[in-house]
C-alpha positions in Angstrom: 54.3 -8.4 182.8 55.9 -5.1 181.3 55.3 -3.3 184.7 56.0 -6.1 186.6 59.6 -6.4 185.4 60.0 -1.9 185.7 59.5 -2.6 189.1 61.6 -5.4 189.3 64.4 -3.1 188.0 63.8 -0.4 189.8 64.4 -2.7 192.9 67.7 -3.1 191.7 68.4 0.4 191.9 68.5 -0.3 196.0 71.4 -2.6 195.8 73.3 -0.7 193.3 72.6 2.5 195.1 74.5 0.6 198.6 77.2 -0.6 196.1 78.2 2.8 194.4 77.7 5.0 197.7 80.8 1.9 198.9 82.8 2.6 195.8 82.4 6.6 195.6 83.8 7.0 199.4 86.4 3.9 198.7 89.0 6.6 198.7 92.7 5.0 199.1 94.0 8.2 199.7 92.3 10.2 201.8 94.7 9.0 205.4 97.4 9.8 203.3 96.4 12.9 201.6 98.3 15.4 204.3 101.5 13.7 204.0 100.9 13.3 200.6 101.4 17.0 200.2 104.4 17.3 202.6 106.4 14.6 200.7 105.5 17.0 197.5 107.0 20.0 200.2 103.9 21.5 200.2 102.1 23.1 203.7 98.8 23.2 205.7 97.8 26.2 203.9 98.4 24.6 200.1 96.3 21.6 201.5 93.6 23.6 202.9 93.4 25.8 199.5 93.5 22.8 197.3 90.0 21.5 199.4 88.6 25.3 199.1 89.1 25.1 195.6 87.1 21.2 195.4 84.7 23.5 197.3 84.0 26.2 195.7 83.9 24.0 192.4 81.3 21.9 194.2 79.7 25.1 195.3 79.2 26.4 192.2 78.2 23.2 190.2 76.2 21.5 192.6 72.6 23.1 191.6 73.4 23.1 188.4 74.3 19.9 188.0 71.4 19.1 190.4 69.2 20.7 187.8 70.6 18.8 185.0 69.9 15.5 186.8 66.4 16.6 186.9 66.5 17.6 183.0 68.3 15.1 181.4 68.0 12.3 183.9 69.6 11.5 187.2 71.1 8.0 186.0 72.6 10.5 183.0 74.8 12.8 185.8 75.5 9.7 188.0 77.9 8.1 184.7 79.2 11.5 184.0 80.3 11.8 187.9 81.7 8.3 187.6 83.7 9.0 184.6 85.3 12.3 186.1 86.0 10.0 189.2 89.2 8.4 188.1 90.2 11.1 185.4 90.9 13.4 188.5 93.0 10.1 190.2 94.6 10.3 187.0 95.8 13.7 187.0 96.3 13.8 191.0 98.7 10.7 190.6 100.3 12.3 187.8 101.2 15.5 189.5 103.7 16.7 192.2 102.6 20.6 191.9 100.4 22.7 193.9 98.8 23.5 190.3 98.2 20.0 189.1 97.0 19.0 192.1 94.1 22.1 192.0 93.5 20.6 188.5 92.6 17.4 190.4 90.3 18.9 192.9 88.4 20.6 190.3 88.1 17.4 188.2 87.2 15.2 191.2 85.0 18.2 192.3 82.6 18.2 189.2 82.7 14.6 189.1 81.2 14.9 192.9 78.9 17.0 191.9 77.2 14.9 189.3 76.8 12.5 191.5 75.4 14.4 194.6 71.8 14.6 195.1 71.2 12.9 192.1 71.5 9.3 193.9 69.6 10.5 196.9 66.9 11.7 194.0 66.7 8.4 192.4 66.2 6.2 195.6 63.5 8.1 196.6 61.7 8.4 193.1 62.6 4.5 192.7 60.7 4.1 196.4 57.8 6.3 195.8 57.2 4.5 192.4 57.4 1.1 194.2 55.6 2.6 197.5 58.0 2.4 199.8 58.9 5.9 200.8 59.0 5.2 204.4 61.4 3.2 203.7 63.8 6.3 202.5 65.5 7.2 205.5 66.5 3.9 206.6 68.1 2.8 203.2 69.5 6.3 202.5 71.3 5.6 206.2 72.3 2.2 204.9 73.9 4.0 202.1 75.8 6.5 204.3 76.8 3.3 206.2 78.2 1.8 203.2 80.0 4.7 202.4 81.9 4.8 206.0 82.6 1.0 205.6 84.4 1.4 202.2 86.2 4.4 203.5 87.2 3.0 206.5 88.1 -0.3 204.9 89.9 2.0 202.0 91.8 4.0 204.7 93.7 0.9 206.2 94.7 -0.1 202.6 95.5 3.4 201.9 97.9 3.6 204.6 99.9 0.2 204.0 100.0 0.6 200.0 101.4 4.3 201.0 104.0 2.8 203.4 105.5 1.0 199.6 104.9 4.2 197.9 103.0 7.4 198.7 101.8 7.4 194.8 100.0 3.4 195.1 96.6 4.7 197.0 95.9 7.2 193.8 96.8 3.9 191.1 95.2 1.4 192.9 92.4 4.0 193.9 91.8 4.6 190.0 91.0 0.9 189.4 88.4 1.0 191.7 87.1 4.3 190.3 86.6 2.7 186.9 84.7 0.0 188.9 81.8 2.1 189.8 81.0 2.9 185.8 79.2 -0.3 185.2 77.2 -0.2 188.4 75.8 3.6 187.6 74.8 2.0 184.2 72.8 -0.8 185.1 70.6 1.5 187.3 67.0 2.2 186.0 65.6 5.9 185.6 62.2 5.8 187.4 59.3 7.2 185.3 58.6 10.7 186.5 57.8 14.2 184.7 61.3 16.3 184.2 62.2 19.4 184.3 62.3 22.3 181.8 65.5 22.5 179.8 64.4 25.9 178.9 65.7 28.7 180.7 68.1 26.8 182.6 69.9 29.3 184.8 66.4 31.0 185.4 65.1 27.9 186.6 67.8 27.4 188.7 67.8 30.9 190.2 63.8 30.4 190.6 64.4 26.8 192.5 67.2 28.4 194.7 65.5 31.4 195.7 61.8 29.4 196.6 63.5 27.0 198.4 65.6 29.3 200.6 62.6 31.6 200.8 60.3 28.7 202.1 60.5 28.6 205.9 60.0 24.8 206.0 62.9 23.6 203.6 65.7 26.3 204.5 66.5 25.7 208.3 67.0 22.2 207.4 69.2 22.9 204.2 71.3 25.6 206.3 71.7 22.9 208.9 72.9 20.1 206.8 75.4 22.0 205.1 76.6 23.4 208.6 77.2 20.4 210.1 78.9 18.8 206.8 81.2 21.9 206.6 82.2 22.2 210.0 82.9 18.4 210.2 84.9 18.0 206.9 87.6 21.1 208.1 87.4 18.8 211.3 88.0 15.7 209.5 91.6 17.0 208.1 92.5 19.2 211.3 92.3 15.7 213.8 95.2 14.4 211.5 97.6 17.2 212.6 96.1 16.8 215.8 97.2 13.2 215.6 100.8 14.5 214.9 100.8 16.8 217.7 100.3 14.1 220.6 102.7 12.0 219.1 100.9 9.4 217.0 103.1 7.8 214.3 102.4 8.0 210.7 101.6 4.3 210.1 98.8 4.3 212.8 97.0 7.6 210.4 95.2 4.9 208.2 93.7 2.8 211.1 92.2 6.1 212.8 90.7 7.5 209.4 89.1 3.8 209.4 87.9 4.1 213.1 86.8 7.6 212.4 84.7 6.1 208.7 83.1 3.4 211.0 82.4 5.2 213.6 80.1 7.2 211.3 78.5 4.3 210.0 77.6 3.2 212.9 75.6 6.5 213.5 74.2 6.2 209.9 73.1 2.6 210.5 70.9 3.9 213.6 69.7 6.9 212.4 66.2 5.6 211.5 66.4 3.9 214.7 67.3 6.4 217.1 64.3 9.0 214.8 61.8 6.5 215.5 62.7 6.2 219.6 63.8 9.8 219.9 61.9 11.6 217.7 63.6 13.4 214.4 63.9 16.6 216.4 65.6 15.4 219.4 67.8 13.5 217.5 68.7 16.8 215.7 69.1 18.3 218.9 71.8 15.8 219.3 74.0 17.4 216.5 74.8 20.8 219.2 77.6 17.4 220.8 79.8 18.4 218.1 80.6 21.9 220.0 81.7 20.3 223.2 83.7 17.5 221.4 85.7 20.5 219.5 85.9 22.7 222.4 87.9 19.4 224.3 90.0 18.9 221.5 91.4 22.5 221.4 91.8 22.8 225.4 93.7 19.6 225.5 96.5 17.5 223.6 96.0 13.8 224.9 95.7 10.6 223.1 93.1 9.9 225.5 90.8 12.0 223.6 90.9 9.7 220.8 88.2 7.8 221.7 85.9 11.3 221.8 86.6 12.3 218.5 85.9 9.0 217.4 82.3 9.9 218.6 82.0 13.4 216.0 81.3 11.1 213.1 79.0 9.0 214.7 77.0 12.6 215.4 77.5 13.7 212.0 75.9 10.7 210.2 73.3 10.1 212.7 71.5 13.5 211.6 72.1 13.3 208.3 69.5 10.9 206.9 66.5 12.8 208.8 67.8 16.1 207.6 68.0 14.6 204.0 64.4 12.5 204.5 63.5 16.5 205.8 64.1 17.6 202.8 62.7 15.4 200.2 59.7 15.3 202.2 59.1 19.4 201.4 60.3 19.0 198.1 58.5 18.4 194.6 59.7 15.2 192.5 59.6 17.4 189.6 62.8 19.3 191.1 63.9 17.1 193.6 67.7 16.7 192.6 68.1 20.5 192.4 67.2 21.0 196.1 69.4 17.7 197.4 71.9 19.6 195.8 71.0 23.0 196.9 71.6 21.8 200.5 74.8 19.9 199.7 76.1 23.4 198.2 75.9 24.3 201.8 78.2 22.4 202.4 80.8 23.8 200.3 79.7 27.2 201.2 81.1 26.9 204.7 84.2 24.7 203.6 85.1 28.0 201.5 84.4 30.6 203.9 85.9 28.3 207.2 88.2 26.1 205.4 91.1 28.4 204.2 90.7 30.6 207.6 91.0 27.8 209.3 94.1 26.5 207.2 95.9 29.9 207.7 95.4 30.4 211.6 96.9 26.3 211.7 100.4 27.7 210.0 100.6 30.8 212.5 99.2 29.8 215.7 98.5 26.1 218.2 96.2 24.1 216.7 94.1 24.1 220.1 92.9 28.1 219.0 91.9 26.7 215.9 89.5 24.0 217.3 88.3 26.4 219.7 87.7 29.1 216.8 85.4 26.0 215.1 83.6 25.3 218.1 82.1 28.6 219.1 81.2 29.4 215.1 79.4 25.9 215.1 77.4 26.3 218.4 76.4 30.1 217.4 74.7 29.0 214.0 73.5 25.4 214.7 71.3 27.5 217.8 69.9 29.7 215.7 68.8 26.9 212.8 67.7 24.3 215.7 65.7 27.5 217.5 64.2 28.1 213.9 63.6 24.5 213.3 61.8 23.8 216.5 59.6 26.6 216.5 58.6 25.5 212.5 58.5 22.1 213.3 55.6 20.1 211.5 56.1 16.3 212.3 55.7 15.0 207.9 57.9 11.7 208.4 55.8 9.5 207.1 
């Protein structure tokens, strides 16, 4: 009866799991995030330096904290990231400085970091423990679908609260921050063995170093935070592209949404397009994003909407299978600290791109710096998909 009802909770970690992926990317403010930095007079470069800064933060707290999660307990990090979640609103709505606002990427950046890899960890611990790690990349997918929903579904809101006053998204957005505390609560910590909590930073440095040493985990983790970098600098530079052909502000909210549900789409078929496909093919897929960039920078046209519309459907069509990838190759034992290993990847190449890319936008046409983004995207995503292929071991269970 006892083990009966553990896996009866542990089956509500799935449903709570979709729910707090929805709330986490529920982001009010994230159409209105540009402007909101022009009303405070602030530039491209100020906006671009304020993301480097949630990035690097990210980048340097993202294995520990991954490593905490498998210490102390994942459902232990997942509170503490929903805490920080609207304490960095807070501050963010508060401010009208570059330096507050750096304050507030920082906060919001640890709180991210809590929560990444240790929700991915925990749906697949809670699955192996109920036997249904097949089932992994297909709810994992379900969950990056339920995150493009809520930000899509955000975005619009975002936009007409903003139209009242460019400060709503950040209050409103702060009530539904404090929403997602009780749902991280009620999850259940599956049984499994933890971590040392000796040695921590040894640990971590041992982790890191055997996982971008092992020749079946690495490709895939360089990969993933490629493609997340690359698309996230995107992400930001299509709204000035917006601007440039002539699109008005109050329309910024609807494309952010188009943009979020495009990429659920591509996160509800990922499992299905792996299975028809095959993982590796589909992966193959992910070189689109070159082309797509390469357009954007060679012409201004509205007409091109409906192409970058198709970038997040790419980007969240590989990410399951390069997550299920990993988590495949890696122990339970250490599980979060890898997931987050390979989402510090991501905010590796957001610091080394991201402000580059921010200054070139200030000096020179946008279209050079789309163009500069496409050819450093096709060099390295060749070289990891070359690697990948010739490594390739088919594990999907």
């Amino acid at each position: 009866m006892e083990e009966n009802n553990g896996m009866r909770l542990l089956k509500h970690n799935i449903p709570l799991f979709l729910a707090q992926r929805f709330l986490c990317d529920f982001l009010l403010i994230a159409p209105i995030l540009i402007p909101f930095y022009q009303y405070n007079r602030l530039g491209a470069f100020a906006f671009y330096l304020s993301q480097a800064v949630y990035a690097l933060t990210v980048f340097v707290m993202e294995v520990p904290s991954g490593y905490l999660a498998d210490v102390i307990g994942r459902r232990k990090t997942l509170i503490i990231g929903a805490l920080l979640f609207p304490l960095g609103l807070t501050v963010y709505a508060l401010g009208s400085s570059l330096p507050v606002f750096l304050a507030a990427e920082f906060v919001l950046a640890v709180g991210h970091s809590m929560r990444s890899g240790s929700d991915s960890a925990m749906l697949y611990d809670s699955l192996k423990e109920l036997t249904r790690e097949t089932e992994y990349a297909s709810i994992e997918g379900r969950g990056n679908q339920f995150a493009r929903i809520g930000t899509g579904i955000a975005s619009i809101s975002g936009g007409l609260l903003a139209a009242l006053s460019m400060r709503l998204p950040f209050w409103f957005n702060i009530l539904t921050g404090l929403a997602l505390i009780p749902l991280v609560v009620a999850m259940t910590e599956p049984e499994r063995k933890k971590a040392s909590g000796q040695n921590p930073l040894q640990n971590i440095l041992r982790i890191a170093v055997e996982s971008m040493k092992n020749p079946d985990i690495r490709p895939f983790i360089l990969l993933l935070g490629l493609i997340g970098s690359v698309s996230v600098i995107a992400l930001w530079a299509y709204f000035m592209y917006y601007q440039s052909v002539g699109i008005p502000l109050a329309l910024f909210g609807v494309l952010f949404a188009a943009f979020q549900f495009s990429g659920a789409l591509g996160a509800r078929f990922s499992s299905v397009v792996a299975v028809k496909a095959g993982p590796l093919r589909l992966l193959q897929g992910s070189l689109l994003i070159s082309p797509i960039l390469l357009l954007v920078g060679l012409m201004r046209s509205p007409w091109l909407l409906p192409l970058i519309m198709f970038h997040p459907f790419i980007w969240n069509l590989t990410i399951p299978v390069l997550l299920q990838q990993i988590n495949l190759r890696s122990d339970s034992q250490v599980r979060a600290t890898v997931l987050s290993l390979a989402n510090m990847g991501v905010s590796f190449g957001y610091v080394l791109i991201g402000p580059v890319f921010g200054r070139i936008s200030d000096r020179l046409p946008l279209g050079y710096c789309f163009i500069f983004l496409s050819f450093v995207y096709l060099f390295f995503a060749l070289v990891l998909l070359s690697t990948i292929r010739r490594r390739w071991h088919i594990r999907i269970e």
